[in-house]
C-alpha positions in Angstrom: -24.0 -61.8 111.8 -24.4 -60.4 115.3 -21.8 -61.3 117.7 -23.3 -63.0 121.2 -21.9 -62.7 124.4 -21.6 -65.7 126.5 -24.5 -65.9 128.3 -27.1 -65.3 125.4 -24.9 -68.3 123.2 -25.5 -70.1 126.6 -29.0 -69.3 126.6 -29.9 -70.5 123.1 -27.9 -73.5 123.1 -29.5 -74.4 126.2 -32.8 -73.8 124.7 -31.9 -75.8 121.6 -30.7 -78.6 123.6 -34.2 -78.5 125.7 -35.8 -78.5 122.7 -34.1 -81.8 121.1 -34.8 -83.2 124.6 -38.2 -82.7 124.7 -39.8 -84.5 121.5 -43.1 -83.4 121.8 -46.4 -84.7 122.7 -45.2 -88.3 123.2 -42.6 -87.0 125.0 -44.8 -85.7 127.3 -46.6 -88.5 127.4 -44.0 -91.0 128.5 -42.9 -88.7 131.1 -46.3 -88.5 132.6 -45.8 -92.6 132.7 -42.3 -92.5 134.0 -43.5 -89.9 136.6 -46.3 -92.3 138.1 -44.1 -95.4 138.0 -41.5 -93.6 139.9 -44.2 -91.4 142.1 -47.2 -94.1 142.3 -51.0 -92.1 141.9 -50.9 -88.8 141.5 -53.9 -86.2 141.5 -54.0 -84.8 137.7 -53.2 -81.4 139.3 -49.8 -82.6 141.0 -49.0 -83.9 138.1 -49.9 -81.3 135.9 -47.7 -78.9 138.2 -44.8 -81.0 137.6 -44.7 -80.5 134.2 -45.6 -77.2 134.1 -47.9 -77.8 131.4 -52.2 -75.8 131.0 -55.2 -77.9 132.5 -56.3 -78.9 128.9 -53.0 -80.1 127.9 -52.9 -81.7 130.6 -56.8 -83.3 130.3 -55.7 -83.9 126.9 -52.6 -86.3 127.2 -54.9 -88.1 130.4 -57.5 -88.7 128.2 -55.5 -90.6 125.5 -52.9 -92.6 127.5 -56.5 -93.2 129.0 -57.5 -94.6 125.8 -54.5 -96.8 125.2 -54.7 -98.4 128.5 -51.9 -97.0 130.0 -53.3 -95.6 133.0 -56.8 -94.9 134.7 -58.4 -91.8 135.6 -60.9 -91.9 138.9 -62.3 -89.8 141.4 -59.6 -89.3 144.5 -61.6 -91.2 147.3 -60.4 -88.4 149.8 -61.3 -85.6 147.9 -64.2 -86.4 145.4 -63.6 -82.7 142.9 -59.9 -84.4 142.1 -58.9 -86.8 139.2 -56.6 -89.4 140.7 -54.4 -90.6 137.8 -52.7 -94.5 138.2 -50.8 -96.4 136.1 -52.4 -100.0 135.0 -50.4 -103.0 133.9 -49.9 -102.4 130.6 -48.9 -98.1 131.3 -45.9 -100.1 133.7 -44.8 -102.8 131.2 -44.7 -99.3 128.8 -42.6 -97.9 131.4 -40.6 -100.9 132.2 -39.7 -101.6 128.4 -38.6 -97.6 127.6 -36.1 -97.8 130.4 -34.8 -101.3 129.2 -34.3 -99.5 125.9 -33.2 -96.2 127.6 -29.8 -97.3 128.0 -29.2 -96.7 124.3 -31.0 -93.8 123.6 -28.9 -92.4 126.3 -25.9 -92.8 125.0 -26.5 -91.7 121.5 -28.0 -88.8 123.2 -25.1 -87.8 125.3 -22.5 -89.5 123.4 -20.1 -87.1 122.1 -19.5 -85.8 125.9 -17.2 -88.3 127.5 -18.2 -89.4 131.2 -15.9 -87.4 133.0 -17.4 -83.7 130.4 -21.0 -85.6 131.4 -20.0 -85.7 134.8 -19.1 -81.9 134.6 -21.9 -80.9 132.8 -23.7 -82.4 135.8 -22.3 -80.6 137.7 -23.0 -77.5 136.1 -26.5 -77.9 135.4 -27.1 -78.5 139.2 -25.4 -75.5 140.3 -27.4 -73.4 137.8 -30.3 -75.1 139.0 -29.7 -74.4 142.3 -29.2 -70.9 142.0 -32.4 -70.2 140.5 -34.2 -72.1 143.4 
């Protein structure tokens, strides 16, 4: 077995840990709803940015929280060659009912860190974070 050094161990666990985070496709999905809740209408371009994501993928997950209801997809009145992407009702009761639920998820997610290693871990992340901006 080949022996890492510290920051390629840091590197894959990180990875991992992104990875478990992530949950694919819904996922995605619920953040694009949690992102227009907290953001309000978004061209499909800002958001697809945001989540660093390809146009298609990003056409593709429109299109079917499109189809659910969740939110709409129109022409932006200021600039008619952009898709302005909204929430409806239902996409913020969706929204509103993850976060109620949230609280728990949360803390199975980050459970085995106690609030003050959470706290650090914070802390950590942010000053990574920062130094690659």
């Amino acid at each position: 077995m080949t022996e890492w050094n510290g920051a390629e161990k840091l590197s894959v666990l990180l990875l991992r840990c992104g990875q478990k985070l992530r949950g694919g496709e819904q996922r995605t999905q619920g953040r694009i709803l949690k992102i227009l809740y907290l953001n309000g209408p978004m061209t499909q371009k800002v958001l697809q940015d945001k989540l660093e994501i390809q146009p298609g993928s990003m056409s593709e997950l429109a299109s079917k929280l499109e189809r659910k209801g969740l939110l709409l997809r129109e022409k932006d009145p200021v600039d008619k060659r952009k898709i302005l992407l909204t929430l409806t009702e239902a996409g913020r009761a969706d929204v509103e009912q993850f976060r109620a639920h949230g609280h728990a998820t949360r803390g199975r997610t980050y459970g085995a860190l106690t609030e003050a290693e959470q706290a650090t871990l914070c802390e950590l992340l942010e000053k990574l974070l920062d130094s690659w901006e």
